[in-house]
C-alpha positions in Angstrom: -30.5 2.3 -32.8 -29.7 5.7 -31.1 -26.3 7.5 -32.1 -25.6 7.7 -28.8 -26.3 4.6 -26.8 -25.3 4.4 -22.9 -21.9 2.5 -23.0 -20.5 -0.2 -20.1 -18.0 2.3 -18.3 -15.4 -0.9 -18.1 -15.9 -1.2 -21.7 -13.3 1.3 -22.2 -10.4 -0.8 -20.8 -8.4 2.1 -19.7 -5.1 1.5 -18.0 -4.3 4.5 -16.1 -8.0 5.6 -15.4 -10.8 3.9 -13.1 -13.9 4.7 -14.2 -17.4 3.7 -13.4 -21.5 4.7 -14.0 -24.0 3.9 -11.8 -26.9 5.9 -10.1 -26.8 8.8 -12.0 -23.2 9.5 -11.6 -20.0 8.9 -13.6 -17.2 8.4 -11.6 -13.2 9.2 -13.1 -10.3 8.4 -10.5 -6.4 9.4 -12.1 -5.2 6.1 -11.3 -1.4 6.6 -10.8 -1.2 7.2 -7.0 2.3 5.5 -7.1 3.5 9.0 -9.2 1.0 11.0 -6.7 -1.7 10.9 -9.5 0.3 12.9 -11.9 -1.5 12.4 -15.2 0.8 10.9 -18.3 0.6 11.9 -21.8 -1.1 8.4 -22.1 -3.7 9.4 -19.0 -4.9 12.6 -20.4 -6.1 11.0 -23.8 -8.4 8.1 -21.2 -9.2 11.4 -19.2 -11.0 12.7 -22.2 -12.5 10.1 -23.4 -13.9 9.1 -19.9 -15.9 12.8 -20.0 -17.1 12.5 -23.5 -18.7 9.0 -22.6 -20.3 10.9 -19.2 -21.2 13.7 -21.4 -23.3 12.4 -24.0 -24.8 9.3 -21.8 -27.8 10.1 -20.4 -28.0 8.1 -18.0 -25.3 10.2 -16.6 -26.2 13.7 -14.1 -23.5 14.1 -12.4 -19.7 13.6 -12.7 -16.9 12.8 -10.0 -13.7 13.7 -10.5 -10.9 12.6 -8.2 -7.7 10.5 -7.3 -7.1 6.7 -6.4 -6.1 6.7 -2.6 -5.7 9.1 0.5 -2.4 10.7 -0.5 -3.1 13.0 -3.6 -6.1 14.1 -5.6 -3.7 15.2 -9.0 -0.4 16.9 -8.8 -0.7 18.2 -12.3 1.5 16.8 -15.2 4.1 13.9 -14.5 7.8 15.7 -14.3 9.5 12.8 -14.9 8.1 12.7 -18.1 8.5 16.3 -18.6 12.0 15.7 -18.4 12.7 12.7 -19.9 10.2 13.2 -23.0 9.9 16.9 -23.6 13.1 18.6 -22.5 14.5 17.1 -25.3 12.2 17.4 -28.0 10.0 20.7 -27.1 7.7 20.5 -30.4 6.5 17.4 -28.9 5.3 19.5 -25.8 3.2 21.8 -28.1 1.4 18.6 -29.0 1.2 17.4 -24.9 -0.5 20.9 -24.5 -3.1 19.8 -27.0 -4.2 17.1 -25.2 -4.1 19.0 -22.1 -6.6 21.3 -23.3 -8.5 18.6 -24.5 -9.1 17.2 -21.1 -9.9 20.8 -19.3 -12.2 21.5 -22.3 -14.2 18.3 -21.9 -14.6 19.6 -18.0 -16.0 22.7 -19.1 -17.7 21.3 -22.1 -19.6 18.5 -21.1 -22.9 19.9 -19.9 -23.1 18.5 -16.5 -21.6 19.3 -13.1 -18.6 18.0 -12.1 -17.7 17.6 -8.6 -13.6 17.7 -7.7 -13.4 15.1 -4.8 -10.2 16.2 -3.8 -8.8 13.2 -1.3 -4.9 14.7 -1.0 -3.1 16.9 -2.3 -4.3 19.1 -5.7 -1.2 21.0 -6.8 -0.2 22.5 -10.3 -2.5 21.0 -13.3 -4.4 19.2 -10.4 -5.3 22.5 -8.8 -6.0 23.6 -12.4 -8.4 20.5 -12.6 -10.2 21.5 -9.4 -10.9 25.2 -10.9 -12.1 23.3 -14.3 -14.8 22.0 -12.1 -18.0 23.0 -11.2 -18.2 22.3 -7.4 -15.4 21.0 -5.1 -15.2 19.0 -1.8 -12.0 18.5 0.2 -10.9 17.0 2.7 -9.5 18.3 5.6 -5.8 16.8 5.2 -5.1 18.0 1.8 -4.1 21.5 0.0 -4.5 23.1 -3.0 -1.5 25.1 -4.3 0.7 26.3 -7.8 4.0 24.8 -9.2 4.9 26.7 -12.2 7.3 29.0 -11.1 9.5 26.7 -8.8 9.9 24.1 -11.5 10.3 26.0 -14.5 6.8 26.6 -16.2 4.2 29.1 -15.7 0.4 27.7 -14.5 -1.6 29.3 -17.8 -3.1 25.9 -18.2 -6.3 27.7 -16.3 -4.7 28.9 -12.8 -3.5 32.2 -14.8 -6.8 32.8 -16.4 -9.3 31.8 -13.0 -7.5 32.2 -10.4 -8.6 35.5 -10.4 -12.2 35.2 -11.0 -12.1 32.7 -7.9 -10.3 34.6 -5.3 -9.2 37.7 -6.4 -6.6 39.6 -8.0 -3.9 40.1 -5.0 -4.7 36.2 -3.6 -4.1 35.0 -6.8 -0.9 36.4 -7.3 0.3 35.3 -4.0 -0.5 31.9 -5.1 0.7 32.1 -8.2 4.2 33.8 -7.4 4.7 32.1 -4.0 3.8 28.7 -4.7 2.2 28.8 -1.3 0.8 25.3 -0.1 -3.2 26.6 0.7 -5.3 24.1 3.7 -8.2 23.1 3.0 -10.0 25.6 5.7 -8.1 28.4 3.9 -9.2 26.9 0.4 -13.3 27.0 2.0 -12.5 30.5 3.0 -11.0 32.1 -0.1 -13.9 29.9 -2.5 -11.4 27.4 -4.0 -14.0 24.8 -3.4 -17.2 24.5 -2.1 -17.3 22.4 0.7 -14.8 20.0 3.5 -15.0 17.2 5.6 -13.2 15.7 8.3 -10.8 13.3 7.1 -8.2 12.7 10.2 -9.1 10.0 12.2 -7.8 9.0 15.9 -8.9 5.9 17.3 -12.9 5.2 16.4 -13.5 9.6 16.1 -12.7 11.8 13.8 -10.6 15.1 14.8 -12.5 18.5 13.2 -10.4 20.6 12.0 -7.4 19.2 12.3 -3.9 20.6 12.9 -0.9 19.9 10.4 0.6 18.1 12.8 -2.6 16.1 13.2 -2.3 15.7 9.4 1.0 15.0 9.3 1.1 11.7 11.8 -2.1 10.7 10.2 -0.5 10.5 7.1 2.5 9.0 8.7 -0.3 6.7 10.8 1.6 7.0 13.9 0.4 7.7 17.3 -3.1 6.3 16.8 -3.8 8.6 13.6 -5.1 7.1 10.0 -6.6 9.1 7.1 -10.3 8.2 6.3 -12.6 9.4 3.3 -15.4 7.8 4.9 -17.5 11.3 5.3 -15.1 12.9 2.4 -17.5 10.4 0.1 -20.9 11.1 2.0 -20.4 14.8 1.1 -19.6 14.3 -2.1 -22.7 11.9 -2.7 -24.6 14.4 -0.5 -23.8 17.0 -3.0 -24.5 14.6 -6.0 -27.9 13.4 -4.8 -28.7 17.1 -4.7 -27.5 18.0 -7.6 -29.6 15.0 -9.4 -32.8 17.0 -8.4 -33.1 19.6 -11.3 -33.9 19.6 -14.5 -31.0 18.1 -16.8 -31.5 20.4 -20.1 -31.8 23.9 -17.7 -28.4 22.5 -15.5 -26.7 22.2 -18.6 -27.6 25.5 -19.8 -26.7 27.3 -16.5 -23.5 25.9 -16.5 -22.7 27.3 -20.2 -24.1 31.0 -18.8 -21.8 30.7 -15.9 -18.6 29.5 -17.4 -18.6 32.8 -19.8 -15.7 34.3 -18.2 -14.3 31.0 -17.8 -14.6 30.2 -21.4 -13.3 33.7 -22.7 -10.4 34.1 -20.2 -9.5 30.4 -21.7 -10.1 30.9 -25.1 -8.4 34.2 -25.2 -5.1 32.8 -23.5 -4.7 29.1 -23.8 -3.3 28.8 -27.4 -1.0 31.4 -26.8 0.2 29.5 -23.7 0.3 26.3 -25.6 2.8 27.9 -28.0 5.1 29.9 -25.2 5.6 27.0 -23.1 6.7 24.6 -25.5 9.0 27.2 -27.1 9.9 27.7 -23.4 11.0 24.1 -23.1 14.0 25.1 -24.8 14.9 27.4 -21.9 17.2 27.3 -19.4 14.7 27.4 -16.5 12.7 24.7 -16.9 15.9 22.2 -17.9 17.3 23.0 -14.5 13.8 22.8 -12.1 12.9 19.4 -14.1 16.4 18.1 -13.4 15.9 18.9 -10.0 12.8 17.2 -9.4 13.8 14.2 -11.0 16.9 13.8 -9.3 15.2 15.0 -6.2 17.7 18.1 -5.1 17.4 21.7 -4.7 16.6 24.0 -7.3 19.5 26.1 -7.5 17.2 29.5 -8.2 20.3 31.7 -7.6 22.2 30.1 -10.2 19.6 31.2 -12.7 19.9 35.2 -11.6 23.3 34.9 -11.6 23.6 34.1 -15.3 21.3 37.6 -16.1 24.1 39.4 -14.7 27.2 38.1 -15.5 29.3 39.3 -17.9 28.4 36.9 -21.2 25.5 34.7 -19.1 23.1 33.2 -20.8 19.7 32.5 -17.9 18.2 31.3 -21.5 20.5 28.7 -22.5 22.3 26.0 -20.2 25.6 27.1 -21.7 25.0 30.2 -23.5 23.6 31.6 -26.5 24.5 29.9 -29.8 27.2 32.8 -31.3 29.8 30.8 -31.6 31.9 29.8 -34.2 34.7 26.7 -34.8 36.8 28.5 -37.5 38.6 25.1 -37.6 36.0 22.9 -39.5 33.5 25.6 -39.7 30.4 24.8 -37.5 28.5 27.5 -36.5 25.8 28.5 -33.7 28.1 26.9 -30.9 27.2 27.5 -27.4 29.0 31.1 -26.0 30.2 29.2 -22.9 31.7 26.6 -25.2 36.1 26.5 -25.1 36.4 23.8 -27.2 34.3 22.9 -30.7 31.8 20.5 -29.7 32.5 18.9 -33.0 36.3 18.8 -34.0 37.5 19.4 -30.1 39.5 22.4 -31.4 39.6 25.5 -29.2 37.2 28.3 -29.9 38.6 31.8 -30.9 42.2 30.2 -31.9 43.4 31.1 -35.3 43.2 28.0 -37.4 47.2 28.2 -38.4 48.5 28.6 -34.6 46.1 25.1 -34.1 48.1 23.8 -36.6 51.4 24.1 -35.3 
């Protein structure tokens, strides 16, 4: 018996993953589309082990990446989690990261392409996904854009590092500092992906090129419009079939040649980000833009500036920086913004006999 036997792709049981084999190509849909396919702690580990099955079966040439239904391909990391899970206890999102780069490294590691079938909207890690891939198709309603600096993080889980290799310095850093939402016909142009295909639909045709209002009522389906991945998936098997024509051993070793500046630009910044961002989540910054998300209001940006300049303001530290001290019953390291102990309710800075009185 081999070492490595092809295994049943629903042998796995996973809960937040659909995966199948068949043909020559493995097929991995992030199957949360009610959280807009934002993967889980939980969904990353299935992720993972979903590309090290494709990987080492060889039965397996290509692999499809992608999202369940029409609305979003992967929006990166679930928020809500982020903010009910990490916020609190930041160490644990040093050990998140680790899985995180688990997943991107068994895209880069696995030896075989892998195809981004992006079906909606690829934003944040999702984005970071699509550049983790080999090849990408996209339909023609969905974008591809950056989070990190509206919601309190910073995209060095592989936007940082390629970004720039894909479309250039001063692009990058538009994306990356503007957060801008990027079409798909923008995305063909600037070589985030590889190839589109109509997916707005009126009546029996589809509409080429379609506007964003176009998009926008097909996504509403109003006025006759629907979205439909019906030639989405015949480029992407297109591109697969093609693929499958070449010689398995030299495809894998082409891909390891190419990803060199993939694989140094990672390896020489992803630890480091793994350690700033969960030391991060102790920040002010990302407290206040997960808040906002989850209780779906503005980010109050200004708010944040406004601390850097204020006389005492903390922009690290919701209410300031730990300095002060309750010489009433002695704790120490209480928040600077704090007038009362946050322990014995006594006020802050008042000698301990006038309290007494």
């Amino acid at each position: 018996m081999r070492a490595f036997e092809s295994r049943e792709a629903s042998s796995f049981s996973f809960q937040e993953v659909l995966y199948s084999k068949g043909a020559g190509i493995a097929r991995i849909t992030i199957n949360r589309p009610g959280r807009f396919n934002a993967y889980s702690t939980h969904c990353l580990e299935e992720l993972a082990a979903a590309l090290r099955d494709a990987s080492f079966d060889d039965a397996v040439g290509v692999i499809v990446l992608t999202g369940a239904g029409d609305r979003s391909f992967c929006t990166g990391g679930d928020v809500k989690e982020y903010a009910e899970s990490y916020i609190g206890t930041p160490r644990d999102y040093w050990k998140y990261m680790a899985l995180f780069r688990a997943y991107i490294d068994a895209i880069l590691g696995t030896g075989k392409p892998v195809v981004a079938r992006i079906n909606g909207i690829a934003v944040g890690g999702g984005n970071e996904s699509v550049l983790a891939c080999d090849l990408a198709v996209m339909g023609e309603h969905a974008y591809v854009g950056q989070v990190g600096v509206r919601v309190g993080s910073v995209a060095c889980g592989g936007a940082t590092q390629w970004l720039p290799l894909v479309v250039g310095d001063k692009r990058a850093r538009e994306m990356l500092f503007t957060n801008r939402k990027i079409p798909a016909a923008l995305a063909l142009e600037w070589g985030l992906v590889n190839r589109t295909a109509p997916t707005v639909r009126r009546g029996g045709e589809f509409v080429v090129h379609a506007t964003e209002e176009q998009i926008e009522k097909a996504r509403k389906g109003i006025d006759g419009y629907s979205i439909d991945l019906t030639l989405l998936d015949a480029e992407v098997d297109r591109l697969a079939e093609e693929l499958l024509q070449s010689f398995p051993e030299c495809v894998r070793y082409t891909k390891q040649q190419t990803n060199f500046w993939k694989d140094f630009s990672w390896s020489m910044t992803v630890r480091h980000a793994q350690d700033w961002l969960s030391l991060h989540y102790t920040d002010y910054e990302p407290f206040e833009g997960m808040s906002a998300f989850a209780e779906k209001r503005t980010v109050d940006f200004a708010a944040v500036r406004r601390r850097a300049i204020e006389s005492g303001g903390s922009p690290e530290t919701p209410w300031g920086a730990h300095v002060s001290d309750c010489a009433h019953c002695g704790v120490r390291g209480l928040p600077a913004g704090f007038s009362h102990c946050g322990r014995c309710g006594e006020p802050i800075g008042a000698p301990v006999a006038e309290r007494a009185r």
